[in-house]
SEVEX-900652 format. One record per residue (C-alpha): residue number from 1; residue in one letter; x, y, z. Coordinates in Angstrom, 3 decimals, always signed. Layout:
+-------+------+----------+----------+----------+
! fimar ! gudo !        u !        v !        w !
+-------+------+----------+----------+----------+
!   NUM !    a !        X !        Y !        Z !
...
+-------+------+----------+----------+----------+
END
This chain:
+-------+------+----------+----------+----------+
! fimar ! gudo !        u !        v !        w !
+-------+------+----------+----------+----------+
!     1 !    x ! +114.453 ! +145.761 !  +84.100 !
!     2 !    x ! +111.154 ! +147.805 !  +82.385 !
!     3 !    x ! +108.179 ! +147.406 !  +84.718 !
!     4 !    x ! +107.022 ! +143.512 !  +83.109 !
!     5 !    x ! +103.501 ! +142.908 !  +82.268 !
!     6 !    x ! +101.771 ! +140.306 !  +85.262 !
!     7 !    x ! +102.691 ! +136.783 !  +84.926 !
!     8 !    x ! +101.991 ! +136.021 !  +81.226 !
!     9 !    x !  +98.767 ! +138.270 !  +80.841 !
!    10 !    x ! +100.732 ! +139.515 !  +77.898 !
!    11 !    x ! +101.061 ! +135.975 !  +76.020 !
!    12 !    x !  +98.508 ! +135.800 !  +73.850 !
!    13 !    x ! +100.014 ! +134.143 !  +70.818 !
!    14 !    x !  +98.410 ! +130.835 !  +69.617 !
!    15 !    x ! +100.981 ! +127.555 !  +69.743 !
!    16 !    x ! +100.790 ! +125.185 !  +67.164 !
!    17 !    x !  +99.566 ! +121.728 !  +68.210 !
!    18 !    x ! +101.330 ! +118.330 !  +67.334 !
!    19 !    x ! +100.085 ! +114.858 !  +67.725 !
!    20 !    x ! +103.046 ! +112.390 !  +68.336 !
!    21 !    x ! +102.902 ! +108.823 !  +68.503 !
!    22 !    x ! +105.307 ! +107.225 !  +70.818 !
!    23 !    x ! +104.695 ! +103.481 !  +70.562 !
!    24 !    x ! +101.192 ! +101.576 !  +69.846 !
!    25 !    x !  +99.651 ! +102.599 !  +73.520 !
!    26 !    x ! +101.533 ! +106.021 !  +73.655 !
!    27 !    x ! +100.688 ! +109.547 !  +72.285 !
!    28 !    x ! +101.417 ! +112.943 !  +73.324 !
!    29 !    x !  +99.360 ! +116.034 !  +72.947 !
!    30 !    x ! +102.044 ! +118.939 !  +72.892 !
!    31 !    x ! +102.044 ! +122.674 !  +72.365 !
!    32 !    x ! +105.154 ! +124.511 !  +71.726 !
!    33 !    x ! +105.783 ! +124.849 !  +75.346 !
!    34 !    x ! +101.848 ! +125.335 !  +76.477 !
!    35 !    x ! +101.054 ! +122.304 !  +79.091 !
!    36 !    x ! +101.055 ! +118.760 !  +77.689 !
!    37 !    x !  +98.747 ! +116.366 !  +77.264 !
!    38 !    x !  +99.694 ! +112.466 !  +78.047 !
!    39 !    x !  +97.643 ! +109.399 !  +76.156 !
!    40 !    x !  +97.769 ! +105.924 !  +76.929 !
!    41 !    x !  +95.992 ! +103.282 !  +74.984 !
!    42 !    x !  +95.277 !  +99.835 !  +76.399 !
!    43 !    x !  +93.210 !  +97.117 !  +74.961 !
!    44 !    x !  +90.313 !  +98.191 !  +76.417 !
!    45 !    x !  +89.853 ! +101.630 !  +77.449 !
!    46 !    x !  +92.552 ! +105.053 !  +76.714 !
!    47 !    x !  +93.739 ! +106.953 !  +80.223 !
!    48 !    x !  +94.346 ! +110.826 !  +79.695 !
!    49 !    x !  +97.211 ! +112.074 !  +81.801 !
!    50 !    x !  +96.613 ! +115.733 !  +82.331 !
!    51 !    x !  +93.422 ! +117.596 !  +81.124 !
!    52 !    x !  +94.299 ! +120.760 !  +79.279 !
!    53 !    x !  +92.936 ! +123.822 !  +81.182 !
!    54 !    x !  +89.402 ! +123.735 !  +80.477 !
!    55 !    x !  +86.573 ! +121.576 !  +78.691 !
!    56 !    x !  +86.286 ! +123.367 !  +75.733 !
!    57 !    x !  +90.395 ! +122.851 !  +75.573 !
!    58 !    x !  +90.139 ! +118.899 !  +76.123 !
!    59 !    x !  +87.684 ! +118.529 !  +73.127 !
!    60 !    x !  +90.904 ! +119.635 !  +70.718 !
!    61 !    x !  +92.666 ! +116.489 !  +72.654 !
!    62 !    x !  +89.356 ! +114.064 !  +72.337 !
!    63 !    x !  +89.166 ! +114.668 !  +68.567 !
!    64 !    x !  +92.659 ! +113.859 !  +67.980 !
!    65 !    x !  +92.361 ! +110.634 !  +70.249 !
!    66 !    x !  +89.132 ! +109.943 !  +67.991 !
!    67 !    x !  +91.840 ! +110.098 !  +64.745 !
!    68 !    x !  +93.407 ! +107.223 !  +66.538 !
!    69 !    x !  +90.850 ! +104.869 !  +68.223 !
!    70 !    x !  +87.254 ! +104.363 !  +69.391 !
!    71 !    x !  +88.037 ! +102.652 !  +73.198 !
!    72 !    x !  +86.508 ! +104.315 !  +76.077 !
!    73 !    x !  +88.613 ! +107.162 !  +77.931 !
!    74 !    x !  +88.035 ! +105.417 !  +81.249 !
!    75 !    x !  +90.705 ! +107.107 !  +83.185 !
!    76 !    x !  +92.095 ! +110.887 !  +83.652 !
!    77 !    x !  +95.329 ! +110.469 !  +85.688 !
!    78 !    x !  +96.635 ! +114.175 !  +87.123 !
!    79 !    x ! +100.050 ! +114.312 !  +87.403 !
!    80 !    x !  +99.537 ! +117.358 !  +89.978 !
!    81 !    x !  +97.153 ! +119.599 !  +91.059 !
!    82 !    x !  +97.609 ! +122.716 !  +89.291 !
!    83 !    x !  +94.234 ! +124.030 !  +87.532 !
!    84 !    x !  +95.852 ! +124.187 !  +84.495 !
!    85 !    x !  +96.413 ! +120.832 !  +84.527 !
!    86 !    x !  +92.998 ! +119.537 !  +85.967 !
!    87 !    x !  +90.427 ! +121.627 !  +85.407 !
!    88 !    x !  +89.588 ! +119.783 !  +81.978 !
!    89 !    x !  +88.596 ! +117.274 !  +82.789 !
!    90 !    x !  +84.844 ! +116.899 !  +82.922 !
!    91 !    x !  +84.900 ! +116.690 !  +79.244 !
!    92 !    x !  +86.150 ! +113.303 !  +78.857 !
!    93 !    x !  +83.785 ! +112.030 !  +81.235 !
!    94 !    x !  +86.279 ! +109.315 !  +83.063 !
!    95 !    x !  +84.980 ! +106.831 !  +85.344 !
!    96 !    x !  +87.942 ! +107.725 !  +87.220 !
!    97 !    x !  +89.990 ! +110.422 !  +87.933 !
!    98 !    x !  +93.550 ! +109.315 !  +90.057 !
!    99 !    x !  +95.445 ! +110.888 !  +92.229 !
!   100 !    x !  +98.233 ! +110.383 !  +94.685 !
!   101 !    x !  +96.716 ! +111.500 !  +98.416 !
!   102 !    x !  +98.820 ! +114.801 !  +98.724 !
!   103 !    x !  +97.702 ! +115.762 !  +95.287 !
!   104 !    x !  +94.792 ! +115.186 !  +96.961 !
!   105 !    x !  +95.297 ! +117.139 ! +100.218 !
!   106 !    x !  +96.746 ! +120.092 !  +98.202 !
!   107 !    x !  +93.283 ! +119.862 !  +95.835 !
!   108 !    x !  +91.577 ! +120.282 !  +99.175 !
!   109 !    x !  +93.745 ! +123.007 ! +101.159 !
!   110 !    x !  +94.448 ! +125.165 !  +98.055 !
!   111 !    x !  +92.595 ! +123.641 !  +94.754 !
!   112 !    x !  +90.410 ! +127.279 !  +95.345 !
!   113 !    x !  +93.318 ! +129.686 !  +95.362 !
!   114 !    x !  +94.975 ! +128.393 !  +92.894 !
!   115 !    x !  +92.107 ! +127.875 !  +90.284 !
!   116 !    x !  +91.558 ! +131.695 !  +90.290 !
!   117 !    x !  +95.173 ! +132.787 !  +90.464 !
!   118 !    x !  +95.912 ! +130.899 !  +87.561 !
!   119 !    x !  +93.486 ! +131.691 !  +85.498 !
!   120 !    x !  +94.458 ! +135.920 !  +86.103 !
!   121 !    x !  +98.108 ! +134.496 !  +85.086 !
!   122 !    x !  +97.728 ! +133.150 !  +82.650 !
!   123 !    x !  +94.202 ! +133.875 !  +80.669 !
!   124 !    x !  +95.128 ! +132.571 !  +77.552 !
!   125 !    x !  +95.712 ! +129.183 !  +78.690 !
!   126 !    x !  +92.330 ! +129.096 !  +79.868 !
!   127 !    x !  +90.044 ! +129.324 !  +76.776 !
!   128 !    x !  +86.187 ! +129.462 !  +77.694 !
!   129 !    x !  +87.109 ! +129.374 !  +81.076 !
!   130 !    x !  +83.499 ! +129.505 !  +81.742 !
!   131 !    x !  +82.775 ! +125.922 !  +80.682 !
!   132 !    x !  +84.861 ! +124.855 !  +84.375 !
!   133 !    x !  +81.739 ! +123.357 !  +86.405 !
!   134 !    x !  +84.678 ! +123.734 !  +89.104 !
!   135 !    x !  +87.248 ! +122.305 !  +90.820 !
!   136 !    x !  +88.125 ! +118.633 !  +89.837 !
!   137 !    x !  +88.212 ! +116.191 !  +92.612 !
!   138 !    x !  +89.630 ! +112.815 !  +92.334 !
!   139 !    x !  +87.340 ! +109.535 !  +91.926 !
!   140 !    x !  +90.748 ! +106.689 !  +93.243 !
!   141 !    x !  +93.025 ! +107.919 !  +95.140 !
!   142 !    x !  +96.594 ! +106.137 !  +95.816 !
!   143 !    x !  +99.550 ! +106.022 !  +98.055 !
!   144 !    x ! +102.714 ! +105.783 !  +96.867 !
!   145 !    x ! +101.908 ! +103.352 !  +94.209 !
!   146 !    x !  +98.728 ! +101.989 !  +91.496 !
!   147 !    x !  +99.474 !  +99.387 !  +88.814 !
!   148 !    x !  +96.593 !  +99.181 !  +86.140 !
!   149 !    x !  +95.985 !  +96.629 !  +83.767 !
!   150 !    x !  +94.681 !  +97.946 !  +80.830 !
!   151 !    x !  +93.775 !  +94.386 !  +79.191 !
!   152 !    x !  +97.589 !  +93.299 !  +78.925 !
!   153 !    x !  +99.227 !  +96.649 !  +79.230 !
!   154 !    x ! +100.752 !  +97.480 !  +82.615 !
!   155 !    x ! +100.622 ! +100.982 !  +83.264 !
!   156 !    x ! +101.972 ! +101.859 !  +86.671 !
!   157 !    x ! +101.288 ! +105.433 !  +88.259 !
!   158 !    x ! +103.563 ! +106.401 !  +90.593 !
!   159 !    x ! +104.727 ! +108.893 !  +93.297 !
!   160 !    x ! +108.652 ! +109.291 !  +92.888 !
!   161 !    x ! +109.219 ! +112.303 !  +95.220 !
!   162 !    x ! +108.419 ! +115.708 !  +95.972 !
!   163 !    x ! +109.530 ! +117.930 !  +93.577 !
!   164 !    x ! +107.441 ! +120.766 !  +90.844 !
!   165 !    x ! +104.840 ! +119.025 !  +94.102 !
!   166 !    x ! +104.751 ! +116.735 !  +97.124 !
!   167 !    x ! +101.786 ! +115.338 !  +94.933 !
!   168 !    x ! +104.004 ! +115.023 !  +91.650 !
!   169 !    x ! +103.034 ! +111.669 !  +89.625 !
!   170 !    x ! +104.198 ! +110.068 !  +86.791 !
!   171 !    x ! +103.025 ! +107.265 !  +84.884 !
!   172 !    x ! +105.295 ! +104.495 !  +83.454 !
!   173 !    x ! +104.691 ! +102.118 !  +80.749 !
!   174 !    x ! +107.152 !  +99.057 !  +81.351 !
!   175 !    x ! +106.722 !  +97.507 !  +78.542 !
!   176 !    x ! +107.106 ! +100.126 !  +75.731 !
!   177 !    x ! +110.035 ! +101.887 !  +78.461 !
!   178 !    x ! +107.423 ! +105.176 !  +77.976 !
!   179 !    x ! +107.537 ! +107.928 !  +80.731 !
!   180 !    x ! +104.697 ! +110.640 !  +81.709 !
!   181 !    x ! +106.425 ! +113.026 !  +83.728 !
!   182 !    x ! +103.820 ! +115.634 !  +84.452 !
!   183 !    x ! +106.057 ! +119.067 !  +85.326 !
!   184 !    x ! +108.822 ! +117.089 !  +87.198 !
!   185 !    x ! +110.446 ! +117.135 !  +83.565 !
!   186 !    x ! +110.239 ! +120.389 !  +81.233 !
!   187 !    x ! +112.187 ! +120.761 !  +78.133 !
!   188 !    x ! +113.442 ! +124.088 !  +76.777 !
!   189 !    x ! +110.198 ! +125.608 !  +79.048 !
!   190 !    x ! +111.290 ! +126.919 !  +82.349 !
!   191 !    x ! +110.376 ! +125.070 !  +85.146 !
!   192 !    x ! +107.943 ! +126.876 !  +87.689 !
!   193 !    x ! +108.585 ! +126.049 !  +90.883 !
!   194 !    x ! +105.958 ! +128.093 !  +93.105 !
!   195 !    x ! +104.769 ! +125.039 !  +94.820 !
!   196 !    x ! +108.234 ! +123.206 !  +94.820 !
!   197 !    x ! +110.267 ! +121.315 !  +97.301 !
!   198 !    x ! +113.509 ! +122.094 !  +95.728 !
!   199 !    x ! +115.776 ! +120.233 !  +98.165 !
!   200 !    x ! +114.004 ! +117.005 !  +97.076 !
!   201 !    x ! +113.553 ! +117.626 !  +93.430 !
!   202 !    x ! +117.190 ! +116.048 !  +91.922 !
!   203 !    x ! +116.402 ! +113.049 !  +93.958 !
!   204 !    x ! +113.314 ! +112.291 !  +92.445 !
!   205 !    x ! +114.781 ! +113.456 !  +89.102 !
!   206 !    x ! +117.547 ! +110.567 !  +89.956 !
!   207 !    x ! +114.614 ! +107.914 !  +90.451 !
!   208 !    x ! +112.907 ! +109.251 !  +87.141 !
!   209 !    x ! +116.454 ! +108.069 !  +85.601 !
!   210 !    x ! +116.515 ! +105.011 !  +86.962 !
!   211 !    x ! +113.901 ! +103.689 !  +85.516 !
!   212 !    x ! +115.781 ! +103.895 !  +82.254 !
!   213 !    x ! +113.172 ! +105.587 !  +79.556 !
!   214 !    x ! +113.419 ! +105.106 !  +76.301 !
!   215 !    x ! +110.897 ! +108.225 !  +75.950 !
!   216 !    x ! +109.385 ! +111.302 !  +78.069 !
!   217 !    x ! +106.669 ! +113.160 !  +77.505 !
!   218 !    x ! +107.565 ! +116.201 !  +79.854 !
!   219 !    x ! +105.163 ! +118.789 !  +80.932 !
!   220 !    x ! +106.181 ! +121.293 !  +78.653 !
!   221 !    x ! +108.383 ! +121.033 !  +75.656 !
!   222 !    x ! +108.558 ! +118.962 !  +73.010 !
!   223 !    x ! +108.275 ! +115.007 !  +73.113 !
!   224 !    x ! +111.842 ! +113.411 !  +74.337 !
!   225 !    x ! +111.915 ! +110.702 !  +71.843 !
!   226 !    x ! +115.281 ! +109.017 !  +72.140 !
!   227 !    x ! +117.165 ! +107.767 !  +75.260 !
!   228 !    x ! +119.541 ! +111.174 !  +74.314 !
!   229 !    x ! +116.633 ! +113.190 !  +74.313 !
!   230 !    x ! +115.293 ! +112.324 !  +77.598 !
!   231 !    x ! +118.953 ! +112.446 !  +79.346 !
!   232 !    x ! +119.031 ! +115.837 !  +78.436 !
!   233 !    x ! +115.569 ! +117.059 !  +79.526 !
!   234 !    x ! +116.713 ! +115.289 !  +83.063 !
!   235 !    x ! +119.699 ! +117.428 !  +82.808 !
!   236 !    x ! +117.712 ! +121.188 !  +81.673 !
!   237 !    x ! +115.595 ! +120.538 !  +84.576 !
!   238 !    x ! +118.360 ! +119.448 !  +87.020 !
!   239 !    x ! +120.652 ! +122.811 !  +85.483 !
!   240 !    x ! +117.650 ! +125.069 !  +86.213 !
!   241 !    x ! +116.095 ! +124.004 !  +89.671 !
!   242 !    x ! +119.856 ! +123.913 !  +91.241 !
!   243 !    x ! +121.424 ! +126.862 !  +89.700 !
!   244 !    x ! +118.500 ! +128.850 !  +90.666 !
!   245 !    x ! +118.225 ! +127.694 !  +94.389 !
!   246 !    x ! +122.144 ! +127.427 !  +94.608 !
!   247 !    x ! +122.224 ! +131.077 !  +93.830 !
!   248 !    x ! +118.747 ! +131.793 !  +96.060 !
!   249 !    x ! +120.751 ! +130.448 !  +99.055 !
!   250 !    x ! +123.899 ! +132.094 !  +98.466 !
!   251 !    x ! +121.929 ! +135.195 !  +98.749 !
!   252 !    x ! +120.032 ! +134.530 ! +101.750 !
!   253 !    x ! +122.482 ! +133.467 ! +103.499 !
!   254 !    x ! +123.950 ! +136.538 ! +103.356 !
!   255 !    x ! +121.005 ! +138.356 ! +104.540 !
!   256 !    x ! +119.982 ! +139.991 ! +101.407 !
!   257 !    x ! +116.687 ! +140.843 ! +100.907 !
!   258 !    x ! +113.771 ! +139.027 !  +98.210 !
!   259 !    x ! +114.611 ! +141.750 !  +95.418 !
!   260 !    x ! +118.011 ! +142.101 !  +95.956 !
!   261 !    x ! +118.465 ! +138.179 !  +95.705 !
!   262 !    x ! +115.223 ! +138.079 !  +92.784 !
!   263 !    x ! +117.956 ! +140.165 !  +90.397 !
!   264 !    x ! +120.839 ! +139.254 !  +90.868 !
!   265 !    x ! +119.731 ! +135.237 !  +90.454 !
!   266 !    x ! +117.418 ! +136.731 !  +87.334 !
!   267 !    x ! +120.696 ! +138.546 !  +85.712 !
!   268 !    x ! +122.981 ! +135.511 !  +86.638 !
!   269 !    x ! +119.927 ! +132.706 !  +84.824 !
!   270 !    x ! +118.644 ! +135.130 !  +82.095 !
!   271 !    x ! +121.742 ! +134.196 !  +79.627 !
!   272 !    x ! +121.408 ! +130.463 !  +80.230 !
!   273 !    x ! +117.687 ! +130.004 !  +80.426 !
!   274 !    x ! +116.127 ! +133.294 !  +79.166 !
!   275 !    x ! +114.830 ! +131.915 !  +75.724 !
!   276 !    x ! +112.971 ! +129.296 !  +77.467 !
!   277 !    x ! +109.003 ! +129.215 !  +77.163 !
!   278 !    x ! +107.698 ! +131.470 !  +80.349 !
!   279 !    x ! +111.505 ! +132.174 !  +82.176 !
!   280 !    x ! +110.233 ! +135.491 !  +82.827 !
!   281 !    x ! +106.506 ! +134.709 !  +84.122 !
!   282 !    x ! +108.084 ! +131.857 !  +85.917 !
!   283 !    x ! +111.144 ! +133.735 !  +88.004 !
!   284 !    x ! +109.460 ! +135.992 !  +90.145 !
!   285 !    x ! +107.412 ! +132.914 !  +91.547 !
!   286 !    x ! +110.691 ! +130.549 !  +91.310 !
!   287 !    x ! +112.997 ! +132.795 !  +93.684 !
!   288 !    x ! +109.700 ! +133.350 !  +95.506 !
!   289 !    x ! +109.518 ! +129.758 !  +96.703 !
!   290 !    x ! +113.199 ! +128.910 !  +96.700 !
!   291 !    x ! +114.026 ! +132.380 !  +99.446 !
!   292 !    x ! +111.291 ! +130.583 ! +101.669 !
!   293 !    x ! +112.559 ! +127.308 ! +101.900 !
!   294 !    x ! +115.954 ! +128.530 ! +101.742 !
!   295 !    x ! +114.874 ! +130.526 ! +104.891 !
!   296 !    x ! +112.047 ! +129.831 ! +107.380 !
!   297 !    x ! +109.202 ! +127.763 ! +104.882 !
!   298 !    x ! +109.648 ! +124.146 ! +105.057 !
!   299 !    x ! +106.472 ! +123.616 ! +103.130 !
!   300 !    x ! +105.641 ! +126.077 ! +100.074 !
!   301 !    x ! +102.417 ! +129.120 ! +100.849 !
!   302 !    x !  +99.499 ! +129.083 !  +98.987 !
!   303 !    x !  +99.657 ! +131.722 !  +96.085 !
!   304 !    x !  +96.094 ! +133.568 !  +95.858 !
!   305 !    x !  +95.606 ! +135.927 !  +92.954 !
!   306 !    x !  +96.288 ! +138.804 !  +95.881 !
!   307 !    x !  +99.349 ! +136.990 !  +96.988 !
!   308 !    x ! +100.215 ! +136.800 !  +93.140 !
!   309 !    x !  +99.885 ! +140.663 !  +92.191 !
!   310 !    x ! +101.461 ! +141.603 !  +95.804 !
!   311 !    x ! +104.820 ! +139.823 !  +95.239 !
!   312 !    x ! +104.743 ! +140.767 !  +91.084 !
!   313 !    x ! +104.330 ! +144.053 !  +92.351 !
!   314 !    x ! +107.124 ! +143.879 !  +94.951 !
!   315 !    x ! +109.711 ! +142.638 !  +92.455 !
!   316 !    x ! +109.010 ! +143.776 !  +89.121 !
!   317 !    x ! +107.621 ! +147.371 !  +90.083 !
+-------+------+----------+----------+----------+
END
């Protein structure tokens, strides 16, 4: 493999935005792979599920919510705590920002690191980064568990399982059978799984399931619109997280070494999964993760933008 540029410091083509509505109280803000935007509208007042990366960013997703009604946005939901999830969200102005405690916890341990290394990863994601006031800190926080009423619209917001997180949250719309799955769920875009509990992740995948959605809105990727659809975004995501650790822990446990294990599990993934959206910013940091818990780290390190460069450095130079 040619010495790779860092992380995706080399991505700098635009993605085309679409719009889609998914019922009469669902939309989703989606970018050819870039992060997605969630949108529910109640009776009363709109929740935004995930922020876009800055404030300049979440005024593209305001205008478009605009095109479609006038209510309030009263609530920004993060489905995680990465910054390029979160760091939007000033410009909507919520009265409340929610968040399950260990999104929480991991905002206050490590919202600091990983606000500046993911900004040096991935610059182009982070469009007038200087409009950030700073990190976003939530206004309700939950365990476990929040149903809102949005006038007669249940929208519950839930914590499933560890998994992309231990703070990973979705939010499910009963009545319309609608799923937010925040980077539990990518489609055709490579799951990163820096921060991952990897053991746990097809478990909560399996609850996801259960509930039975009609339609996902993953992280990434395009909107899962049929019942099809969504089975096989469960299914890309399941294929990628096990395959990769399967073939981490096959390596460790025969006492081979980060590198060794990074290429051989990048040559045995790259025909599979290389065309997905960021497979080659996301494996260093995937096999990263997945050789610490599959050795001595229960619980996944916080990446700084040193930590970042160090390992890039250590497996692509």
């Amino acid at each position: 493999m040619s010495h790779k540029k860092f992380a995706s410091q080399a991505d700098l083509v635009e993605k085309k935005i679409s719009f889609d509505k998914l019922s009469d109280h669902a939309y989703a803000y989606t970018a050819e792979g870039d992060p997605n935007t969630g949108i529910v509208v109640g009776d009363d007042a709109v929740m935004v599920i995930d922020t876009q990366a800055t404030p300049v960013m979440a005024q593209d997703v305001i205008r478009r919510i605009r095109e479609v009604t006038d209510k309030p946005i009263r609530y920004v939901t993060l489905s995680h705590y990465h910054a390029v999830r979160v760091l939007g969200a000033s410009a909507y102005k919520p009265e409340h920002i929610i968040a399950s405690r260990d999104t929480c916890d991991l905002i206050v341990e490590r919202g600091e690191a990983d606000m500046k290394s993911e900004i040096e990863r991935f610059p182009r994601l982070f469009q007038a980064v200087e409009s950030v006031p700073g990190l976003t800190w939530p206004t309700l926080v939950f365990e476990k568990r929040l149903t809102l009423m949005l006038g007669k619209l249940q929208v519950e917001i839930m914590q499933l399982g560890r998994g992309h997180t231990k703070g990973d949250t979705i939010v499910w719309l009963p009545q319309d059978r609608i799923l937010f799955s925040g980077d539990l769920v990518e489609y055709h875009a490579t799951p990163y799984t820096g921060d991952a509990y990897l053991t746990d992740w097809p478990a909560t995948l399996d609850a996801i399931a259960a509930l039975k959605p009609e339609k996902l809105v993953p992280g990434r990727g395009a909107s899962l619109v049929t019942p099809a659809q969504v089975k096989a975004g469960l299914e890309g995501t399941r294929a990628f997280v096990t395959e990769m650790f399967d073939a981490v822990k096959r390596g460790a446990a025969t006492g081979k070494d980060l590198k060794s294990v990074y290429h051989d599990t990048y040559a045995l993934l790259q025909p599979k999964f290389g065309r997905w959206v960021i497979f080659d910013h996301c494996l260093p940091f995937d096999v990263s993760r997945a050789y610490d818990e599959a050795t001595q780290y229960k619980d996944p390190r916080i990446w700084t933008a040193q930590r970042d460069k160090d390992m890039w450095e250590a497996l692509e130079g």
